[in-house]
SENUMAR-940329 format. One line per field, with one value per residue (C-alpha): residue in one letter; residue number from 1; x, y, z. Coordinates in pm, 1 decimal, always signed. Last residue first. Example, Ala and Ser with C-alpha at 12.3 -4.5 7.8 and 13.67 -1.06 7.14 Angstrom:
2
residu: c(s:a)
num: c(2:1)
x: c(+1367.0:+1230.0)
y: c(-106.0:-450.0)
z: c(+714.0:+780.0)
END
This chain:
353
residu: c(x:x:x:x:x:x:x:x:x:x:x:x:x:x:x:x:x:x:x:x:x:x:x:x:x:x:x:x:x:x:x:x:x:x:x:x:x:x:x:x:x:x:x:x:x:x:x:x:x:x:x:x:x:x:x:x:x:x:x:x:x:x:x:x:x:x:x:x:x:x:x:x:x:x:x:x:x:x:x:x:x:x:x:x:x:x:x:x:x:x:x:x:x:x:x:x:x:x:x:x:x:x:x:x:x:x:x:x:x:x:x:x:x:x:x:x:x:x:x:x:x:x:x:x:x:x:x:x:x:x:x:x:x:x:x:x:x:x:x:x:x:x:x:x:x:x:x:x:x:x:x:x:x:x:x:x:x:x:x:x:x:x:x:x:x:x:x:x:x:x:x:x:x:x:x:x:x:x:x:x:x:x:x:x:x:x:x:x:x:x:x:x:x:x:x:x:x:x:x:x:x:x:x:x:x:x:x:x:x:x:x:x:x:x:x:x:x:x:x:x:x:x:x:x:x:x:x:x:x:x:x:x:x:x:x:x:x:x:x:x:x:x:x:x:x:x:x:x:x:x:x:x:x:x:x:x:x:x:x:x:x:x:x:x:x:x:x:x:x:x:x:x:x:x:x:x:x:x:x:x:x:x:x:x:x:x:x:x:x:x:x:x:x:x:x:x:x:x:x:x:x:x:x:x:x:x:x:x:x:x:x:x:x:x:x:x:x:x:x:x:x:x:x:x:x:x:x:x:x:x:x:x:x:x:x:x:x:x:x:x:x:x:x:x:x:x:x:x:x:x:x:x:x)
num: c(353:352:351:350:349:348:347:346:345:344:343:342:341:340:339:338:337:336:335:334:333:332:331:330:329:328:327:326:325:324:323:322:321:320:319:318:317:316:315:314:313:312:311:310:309:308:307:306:305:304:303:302:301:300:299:298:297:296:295:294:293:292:291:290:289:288:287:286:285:284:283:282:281:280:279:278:277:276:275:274:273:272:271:270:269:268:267:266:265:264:263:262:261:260:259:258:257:256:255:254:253:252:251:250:249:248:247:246:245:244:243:242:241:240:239:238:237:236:235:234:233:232:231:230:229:228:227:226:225:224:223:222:221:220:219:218:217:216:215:214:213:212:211:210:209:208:207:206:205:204:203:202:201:200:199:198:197:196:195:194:193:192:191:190:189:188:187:186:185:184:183:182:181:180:179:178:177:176:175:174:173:172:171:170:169:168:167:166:165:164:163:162:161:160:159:158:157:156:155:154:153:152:151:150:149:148:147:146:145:144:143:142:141:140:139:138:137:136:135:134:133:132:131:130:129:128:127:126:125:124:123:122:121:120:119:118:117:116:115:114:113:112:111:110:109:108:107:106:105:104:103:102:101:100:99:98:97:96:95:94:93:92:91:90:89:88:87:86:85:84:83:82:81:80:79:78:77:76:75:74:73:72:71:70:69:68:67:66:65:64:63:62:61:60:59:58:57:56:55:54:53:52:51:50:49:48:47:46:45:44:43:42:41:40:39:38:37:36:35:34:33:32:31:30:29:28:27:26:25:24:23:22:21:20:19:18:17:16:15:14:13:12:11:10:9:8:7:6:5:4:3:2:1)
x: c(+788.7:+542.8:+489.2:+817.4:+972.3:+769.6:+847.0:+1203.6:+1180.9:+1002.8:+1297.5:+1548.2:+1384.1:+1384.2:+1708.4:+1860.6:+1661.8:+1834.9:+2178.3:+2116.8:+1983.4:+2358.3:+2512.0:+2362.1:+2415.1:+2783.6:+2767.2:+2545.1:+2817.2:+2643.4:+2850.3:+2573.4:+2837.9:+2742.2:+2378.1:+2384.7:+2622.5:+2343.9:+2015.7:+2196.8:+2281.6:+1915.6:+1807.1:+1985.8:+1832.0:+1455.1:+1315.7:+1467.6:+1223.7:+908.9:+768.8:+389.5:+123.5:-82.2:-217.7:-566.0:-749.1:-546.8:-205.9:-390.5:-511.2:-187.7:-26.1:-189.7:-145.8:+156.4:+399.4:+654.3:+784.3:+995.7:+1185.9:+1310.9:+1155.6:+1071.3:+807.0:+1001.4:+827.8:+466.1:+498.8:+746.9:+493.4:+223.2:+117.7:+237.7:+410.8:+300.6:+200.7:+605.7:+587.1:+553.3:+445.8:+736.9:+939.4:+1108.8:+1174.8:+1314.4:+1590.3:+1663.8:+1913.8:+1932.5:+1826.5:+2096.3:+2025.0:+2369.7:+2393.1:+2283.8:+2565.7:+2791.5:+2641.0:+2663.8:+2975.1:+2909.7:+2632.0:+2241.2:+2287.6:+2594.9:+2528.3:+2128.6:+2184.3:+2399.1:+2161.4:+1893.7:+2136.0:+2093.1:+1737.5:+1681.2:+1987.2:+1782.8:+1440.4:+1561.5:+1690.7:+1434.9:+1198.4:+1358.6:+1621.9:+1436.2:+1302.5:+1694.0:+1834.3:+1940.2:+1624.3:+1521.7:+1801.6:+1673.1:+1342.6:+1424.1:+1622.4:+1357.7:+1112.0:+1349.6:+1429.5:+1621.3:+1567.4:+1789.0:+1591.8:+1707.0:+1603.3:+1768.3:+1553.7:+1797.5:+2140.3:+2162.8:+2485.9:+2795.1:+2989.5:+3123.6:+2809.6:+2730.0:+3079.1:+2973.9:+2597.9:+2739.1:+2979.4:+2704.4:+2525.8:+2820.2:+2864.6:+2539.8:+2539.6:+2822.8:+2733.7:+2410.5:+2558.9:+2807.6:+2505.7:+2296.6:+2031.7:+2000.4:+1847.4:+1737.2:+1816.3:+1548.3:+1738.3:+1641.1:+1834.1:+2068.9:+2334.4:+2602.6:+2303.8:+2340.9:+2704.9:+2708.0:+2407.2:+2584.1:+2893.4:+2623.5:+2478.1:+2769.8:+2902.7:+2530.9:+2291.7:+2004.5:+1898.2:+1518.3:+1467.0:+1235.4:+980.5:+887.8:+1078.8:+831.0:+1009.3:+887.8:+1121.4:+1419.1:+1450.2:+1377.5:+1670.4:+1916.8:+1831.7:+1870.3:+2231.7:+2348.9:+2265.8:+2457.9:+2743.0:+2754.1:+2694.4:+2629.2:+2271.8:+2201.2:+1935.9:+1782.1:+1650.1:+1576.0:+1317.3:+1068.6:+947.7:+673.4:+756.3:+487.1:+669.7:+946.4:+934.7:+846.5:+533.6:+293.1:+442.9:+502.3:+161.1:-17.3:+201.4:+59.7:-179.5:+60.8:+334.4:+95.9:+34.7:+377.2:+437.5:+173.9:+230.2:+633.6:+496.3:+314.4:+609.9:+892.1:+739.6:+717.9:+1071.9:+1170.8:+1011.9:+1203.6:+1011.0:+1078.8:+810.6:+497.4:+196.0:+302.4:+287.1:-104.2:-137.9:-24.3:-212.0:-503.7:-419.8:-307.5:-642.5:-739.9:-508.6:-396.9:-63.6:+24.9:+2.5:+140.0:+449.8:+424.6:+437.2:+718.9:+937.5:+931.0:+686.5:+716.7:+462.2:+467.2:+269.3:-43.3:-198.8:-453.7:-737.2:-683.4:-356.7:-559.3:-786.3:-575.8:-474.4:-832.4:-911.2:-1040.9:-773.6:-465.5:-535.5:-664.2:-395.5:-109.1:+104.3:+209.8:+370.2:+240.5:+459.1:+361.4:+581.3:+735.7:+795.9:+549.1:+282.8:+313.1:+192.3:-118.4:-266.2:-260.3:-431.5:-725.0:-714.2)
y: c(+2900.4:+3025.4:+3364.9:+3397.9:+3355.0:+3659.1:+3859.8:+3796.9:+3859.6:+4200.2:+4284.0:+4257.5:+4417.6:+4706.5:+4683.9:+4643.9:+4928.2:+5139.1:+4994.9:+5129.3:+5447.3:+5467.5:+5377.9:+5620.4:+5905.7:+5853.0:+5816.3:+6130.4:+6307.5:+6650.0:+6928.2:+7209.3:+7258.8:+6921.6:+6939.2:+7279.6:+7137.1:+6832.3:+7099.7:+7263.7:+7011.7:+6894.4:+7275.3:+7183.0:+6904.0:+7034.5:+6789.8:+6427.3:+6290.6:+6459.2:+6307.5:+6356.2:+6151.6:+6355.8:+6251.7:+6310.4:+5967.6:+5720.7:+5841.2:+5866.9:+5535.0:+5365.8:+5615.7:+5409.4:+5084.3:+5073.2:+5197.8:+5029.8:+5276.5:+5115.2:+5265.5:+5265.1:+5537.8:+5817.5:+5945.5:+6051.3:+6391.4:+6239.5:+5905.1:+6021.3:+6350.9:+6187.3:+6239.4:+6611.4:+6687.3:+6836.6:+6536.5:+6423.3:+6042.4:+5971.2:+5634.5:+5583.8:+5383.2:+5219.6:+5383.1:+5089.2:+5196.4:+4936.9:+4693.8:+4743.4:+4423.8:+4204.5:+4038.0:+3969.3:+4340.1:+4501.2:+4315.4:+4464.8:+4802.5:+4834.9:+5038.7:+5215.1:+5421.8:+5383.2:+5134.5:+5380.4:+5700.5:+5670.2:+5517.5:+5800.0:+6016.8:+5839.7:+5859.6:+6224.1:+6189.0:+5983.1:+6193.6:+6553.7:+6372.7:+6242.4:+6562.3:+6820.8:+6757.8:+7031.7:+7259.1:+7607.8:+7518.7:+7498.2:+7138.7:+6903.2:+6795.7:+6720.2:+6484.2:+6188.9:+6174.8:+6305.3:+6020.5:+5750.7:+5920.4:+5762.7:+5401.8:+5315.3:+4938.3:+4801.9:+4567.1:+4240.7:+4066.1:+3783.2:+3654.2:+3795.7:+3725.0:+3366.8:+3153.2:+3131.0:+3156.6:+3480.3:+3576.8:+3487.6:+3634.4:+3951.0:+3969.7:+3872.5:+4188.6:+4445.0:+4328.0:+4365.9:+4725.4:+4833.2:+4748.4:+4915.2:+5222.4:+5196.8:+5203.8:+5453.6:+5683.7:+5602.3:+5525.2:+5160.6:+4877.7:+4651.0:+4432.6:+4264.2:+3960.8:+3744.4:+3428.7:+3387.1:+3189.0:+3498.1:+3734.7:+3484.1:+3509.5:+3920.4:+3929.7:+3737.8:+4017.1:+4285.7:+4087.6:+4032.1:+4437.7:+4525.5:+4611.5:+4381.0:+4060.0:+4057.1:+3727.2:+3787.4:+3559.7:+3536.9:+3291.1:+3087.4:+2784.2:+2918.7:+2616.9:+2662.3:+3011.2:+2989.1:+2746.6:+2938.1:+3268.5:+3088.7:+2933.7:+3242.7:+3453.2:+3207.4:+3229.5:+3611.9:+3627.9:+3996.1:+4045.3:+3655.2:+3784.8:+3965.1:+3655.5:+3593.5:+3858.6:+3755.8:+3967.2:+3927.2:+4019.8:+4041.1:+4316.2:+4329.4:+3962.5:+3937.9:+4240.2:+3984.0:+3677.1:+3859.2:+4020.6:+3727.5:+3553.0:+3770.5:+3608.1:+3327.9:+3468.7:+3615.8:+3231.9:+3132.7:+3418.1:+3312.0:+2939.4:+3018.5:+3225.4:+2955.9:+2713.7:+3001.2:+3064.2:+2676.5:+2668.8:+2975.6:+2832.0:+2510.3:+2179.0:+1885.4:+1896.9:+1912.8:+2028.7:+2431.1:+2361.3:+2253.2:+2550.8:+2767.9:+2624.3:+2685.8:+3022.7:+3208.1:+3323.8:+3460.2:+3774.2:+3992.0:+3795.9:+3666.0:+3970.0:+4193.4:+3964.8:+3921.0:+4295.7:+4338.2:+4076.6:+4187.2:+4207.5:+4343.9:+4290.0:+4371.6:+4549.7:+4731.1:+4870.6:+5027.0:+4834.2:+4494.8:+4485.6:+4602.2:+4413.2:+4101.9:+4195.2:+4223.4:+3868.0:+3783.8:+3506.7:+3714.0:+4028.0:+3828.2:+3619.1:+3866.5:+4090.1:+4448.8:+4721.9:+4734.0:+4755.4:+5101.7:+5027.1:+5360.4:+5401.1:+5738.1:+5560.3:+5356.3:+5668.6:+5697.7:+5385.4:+5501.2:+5840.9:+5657.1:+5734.1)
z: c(+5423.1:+5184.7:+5290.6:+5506.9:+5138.8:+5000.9:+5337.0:+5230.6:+4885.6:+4977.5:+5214.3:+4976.1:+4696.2:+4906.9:+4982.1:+4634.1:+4531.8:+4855.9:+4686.6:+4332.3:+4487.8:+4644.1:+4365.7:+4117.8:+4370.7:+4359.5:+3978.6:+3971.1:+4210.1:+4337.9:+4399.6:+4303.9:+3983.4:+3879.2:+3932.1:+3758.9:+3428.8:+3433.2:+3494.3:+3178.5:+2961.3:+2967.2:+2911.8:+2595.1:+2481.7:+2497.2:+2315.3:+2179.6:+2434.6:+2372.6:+2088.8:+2177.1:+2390.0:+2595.8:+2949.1:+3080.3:+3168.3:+2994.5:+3156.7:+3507.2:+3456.3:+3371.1:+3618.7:+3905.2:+3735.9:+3755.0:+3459.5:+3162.3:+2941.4:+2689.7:+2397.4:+2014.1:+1945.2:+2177.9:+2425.2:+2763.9:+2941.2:+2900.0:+3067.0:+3354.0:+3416.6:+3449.2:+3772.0:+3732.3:+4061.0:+4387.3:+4450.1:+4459.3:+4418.8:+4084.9:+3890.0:+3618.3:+3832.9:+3527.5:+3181.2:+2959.1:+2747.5:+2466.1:+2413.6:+2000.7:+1805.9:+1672.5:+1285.6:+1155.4:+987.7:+1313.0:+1463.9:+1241.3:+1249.0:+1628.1:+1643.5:+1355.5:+1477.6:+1552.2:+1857.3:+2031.5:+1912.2:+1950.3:+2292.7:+2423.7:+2343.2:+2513.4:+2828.4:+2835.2:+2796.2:+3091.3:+3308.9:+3256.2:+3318.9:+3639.1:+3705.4:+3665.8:+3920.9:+4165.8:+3983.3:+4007.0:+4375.0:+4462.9:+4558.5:+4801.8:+4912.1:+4492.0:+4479.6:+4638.0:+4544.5:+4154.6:+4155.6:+4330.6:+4041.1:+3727.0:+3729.9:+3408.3:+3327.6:+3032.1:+2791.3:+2638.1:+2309.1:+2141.6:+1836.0:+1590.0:+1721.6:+1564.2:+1645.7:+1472.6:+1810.4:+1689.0:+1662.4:+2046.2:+2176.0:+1994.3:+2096.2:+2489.0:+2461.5:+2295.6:+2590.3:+2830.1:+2697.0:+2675.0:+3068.0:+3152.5:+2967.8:+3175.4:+3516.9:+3385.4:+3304.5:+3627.1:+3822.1:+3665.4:+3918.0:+3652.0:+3345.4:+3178.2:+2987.7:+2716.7:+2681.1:+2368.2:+2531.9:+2438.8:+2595.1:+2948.0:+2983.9:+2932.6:+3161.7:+3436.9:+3425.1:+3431.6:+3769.3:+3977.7:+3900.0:+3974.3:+3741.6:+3927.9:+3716.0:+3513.0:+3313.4:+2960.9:+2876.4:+2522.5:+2441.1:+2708.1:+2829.0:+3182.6:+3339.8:+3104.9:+3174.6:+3565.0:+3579.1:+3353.2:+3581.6:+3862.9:+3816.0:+3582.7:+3958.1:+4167.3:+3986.0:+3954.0:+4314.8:+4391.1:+4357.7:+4466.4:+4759.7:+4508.2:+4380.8:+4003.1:+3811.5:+3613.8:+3289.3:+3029.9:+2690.3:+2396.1:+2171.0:+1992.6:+1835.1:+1490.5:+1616.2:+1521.8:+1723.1:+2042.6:+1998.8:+1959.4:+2236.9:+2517.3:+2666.2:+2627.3:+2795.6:+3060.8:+3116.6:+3194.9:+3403.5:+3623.4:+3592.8:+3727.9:+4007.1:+4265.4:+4178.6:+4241.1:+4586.7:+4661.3:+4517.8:+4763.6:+5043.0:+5053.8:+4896.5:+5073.6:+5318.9:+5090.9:+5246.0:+5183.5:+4832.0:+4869.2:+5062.2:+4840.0:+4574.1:+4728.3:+4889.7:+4526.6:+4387.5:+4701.0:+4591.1:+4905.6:+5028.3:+4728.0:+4491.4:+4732.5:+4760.6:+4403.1:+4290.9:+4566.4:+4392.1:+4094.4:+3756.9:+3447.6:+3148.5:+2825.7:+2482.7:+2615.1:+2333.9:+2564.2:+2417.8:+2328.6:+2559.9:+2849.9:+2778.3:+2766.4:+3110.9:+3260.3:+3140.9:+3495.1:+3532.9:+3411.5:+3602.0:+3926.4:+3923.8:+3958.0:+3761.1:+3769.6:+3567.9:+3274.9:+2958.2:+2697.1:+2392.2:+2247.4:+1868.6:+1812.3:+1656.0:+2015.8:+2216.9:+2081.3:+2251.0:+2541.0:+2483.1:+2285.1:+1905.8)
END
C-alpha cells in the first residue's frame, strides 16, 4: 500500500491543501485522489492570491471581469473562484457520493475582512453557498466570537461549515459547542441532521513557532502535538459520550478535528512530523503540497494519536508551570492568522480591482 494511502485504514482523511487551475485543468487533482486517496480540498485566501497572480489560467477571465464596471473587486474575485470550487466539487463527487458523504469536501472561505461581523459573515457565507450549489462544498469562517456565533446559525440551516483559526482548547470547546448548538436548534426544527457536515481547523506549526523561543531544548516541538492530542480527548468524550447520543440517534455526524498547518517550519524538524505524530479516527489532516510529497516519499502511517498520553500531560503541566497562558497564546496566534489572511485578501482584491 502506498504511504498515503495507508493512512485512511486507520480513519484519517488526507485533504490537500491547495487549489488552482492548473490542478483541476491538468487532471493532477483527480490523481491525486486516484492514487494518494486524497479525500478534500481546502483553500484560502493566500492559496488564491498565489493562484491568481502566477497561474495563466486565470488572465482571460480576469480580464474579461476587469471590463465590466459594475462589478467591485471582490465579486470579480468571487466570479474567478466560484467555477474553481465548483469543479473540484465535481472532481470530487465520486467520493462524496461513495463514502455517503464523509469524504469529497472542497472548502471556500468568506472574507476575512468580515471576521468580526456576525451579520456580515451569515450574509457571505449564505451567498457563496447558494452560488457553488455544490453539497459538497464546505464554507470556511474564522473562530472568532463573530464567526462561532455565525456557525451556530448556519449548522441549524444545514450548511457545511470549515471552521478556522483554532490555537486553542477553549477556542475549540466553543466551537463544539455552537455546533452541537446549531444540530439541536436544527432537530428541534424537525429537520434532517444527517447530511450536515462541518470540520473544526486546528493549526499546529504557528504554535510550536511561537512557543518554542520561550522554551528549554527539552520542551521545543512538543506543544502543538501536546494541545492536538489533548483536544482529541476531549472530542472522544464529547462526540463518543452521552451528550451527543441523541443527535447521533437522529443521524448527526461528529464535528471533526481537522489538523491545519501541517507543513513545518523548524528544518531542524521532521518534515513530517504533523502527518505522522496525529493518525486517528474520526480526523482530518489536510497538508500542502510540500509535505504531500514528503509524506509520500518517506513517511509512516501508524495510530499515533491516542499514544503517548501521558508525556502529553506533561509538556501541558511544563508549559503551565513555564508561565505560559495557552488561551492567551491561542488568541494571539488567532489574531496573527487573522492578519495574514488580511493582507492576502487585500492583495487578492488589488488583483482584480
Amino acid at each position: 500500500m502506498k504511504r498515503l494511502s495507508a493512512i485512511r485504514p486507520l480513519g484519517q482523511r488526507i485533504w490537500l491543501d491547495n487549489l488552482s487551475r492548473e490542478l483541476l485543468q491538468t487532471g493532477a487533482l483527480e490523481c491525486l485522489v486516484r492514487d494518494d486517496g486524497i479525500a478534500g480540498v481546502t483553500s484560502n485566501p493566500a492559496i488564491f492570491e498565489k493562484a491568481i497572480r502566477h497561474d495563466p489560467r486565470y488572465q482571460t477571465d480576469l480580464g474579461r471581469l476587469t471590463a465590466v464596471p459594475k462589478l467591485s473587486a471582490e465579486e470579480r474575485y468571487e466570479a474567478l473562484v466560484i467555477p474553481d470550487i465548483q469543479l473540484a466539487c465535481d472532481q470530487l463527487r465520486d467520493a462524496y457520493v461513495g463514502s455517503h458523504g464523509e469524504d469529497g469536501y472542497v472548502s471556500l472561505e468568506v472574507s476575512p475582512l468580515l471576521a468580526d461581523d456576525e451579520a456580515g459573515t451569515l450574509a457571505a457565507a449564505r451567498r457563496l453557498w447558494r452560488a457553488i450549489a455544490r453539497p459538497n462544498a464546505m464554507i470556511k469562517i474564522p473562530a472568532t466570537p463573530a464567526g462561532i456565533a455565525a456557525f451556530r446559525t448556519l449548522i441549524r440551516e444545514g450548511i457545511n461549515v470549515n471552521i478556522t483559526l483554532l490555537f486553542s482548547l477553549r477556542q475549540v470547546e466553543a466551537v463544539w459547542d455552537a455546533y452541537i448548538a446549531g444540530l439541536n436548534a436544527r432537530m428541534d426544527d424537525d429537520l434532517p441532521l444527517h447530511h450536515v457536515k462541518a470540520v473544526a481547523s486546528f493549526f499546529l506549526s504557528r504554535v510550536d513557532s511561537l512557543l518554542d523561543p520561550q522554551l528549554p531544548e527539552a520542551l521545543r516541538g512538543k506543544s502543538a502535538l501536546a494541545l492536538a492530542k489533548s483536544a482529541y480527548q476531549r472530542y472522544l468524550e464529547r462526540f463518543h459520550g452521552s451528550e451527543f447520543a441523541p443527535l447521533r440517534a437522529h443521524g448527526a455526524c461528529p464535528q471533526y478535528l481537522l489538523w491545519a498547518s501541517t507543513g513545518t517550519k523548524d528544518p531542524a524538524y521532521s518534515d513530517v512530523m504533523y502527518v505522522e505524530g496525529l493518525i486517528g479516527k474520526d480526523t482530518v489532516n489536510t497538508v500542502p503540497d510540500a509535505t504531500l510529497a514528503a509524506f509520500r516519499d518517506h513517511g509512516e502511517a501508524a495510530p499515533t494519536l491516542t499514544a503517548g498520553l501521558d508525556a502529553v500531560d506533561a509538556q501541558l503541566a511544563a508549559l503551565v508551570a513555564a508561565g505560559i497562558d495557552l488561551d492567551q497564546v491561542g488568541d494571539t496566534l488567532q489574531q496573527q492568522g487573522l492578519a495574514l489572511f488580511d493582507n492576502a485578501y487585500r492583495a487578492l482584491l488589488e488583483l482584480t480591482a
